[in-house]
C-alpha positions, 0 to 999 in steps of 0.5 A: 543468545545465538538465536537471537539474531534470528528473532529479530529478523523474523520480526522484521520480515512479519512487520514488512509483510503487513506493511506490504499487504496494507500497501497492496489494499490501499494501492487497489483502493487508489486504483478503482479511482471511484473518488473520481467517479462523476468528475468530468475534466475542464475543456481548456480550448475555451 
């Protein structure tokens, strides 16, 4: 029963270090900006 405690921790630090790297992929993939590759801004002195 004392260890417990521990066990959940750890499973809350294994959940968050996947949740952390997931995010890191998906912040890199957001990044390259390669969706908005051929886009070309409108010229609003028109």
């Amino acid at each position: 029963m004392d260890n417990s405690i521990y066990y959940i921790l750890a499973g809350v630090a294994v959940v968050y270090v996947i949740i952390s790297i997931f995010s890191k992929k998906s912040s890199k993939r957001r990044k390259s900006r390669k969706f908005m590759d051929g886009y070309e801004r409108k010229d609003k002195r028109k």
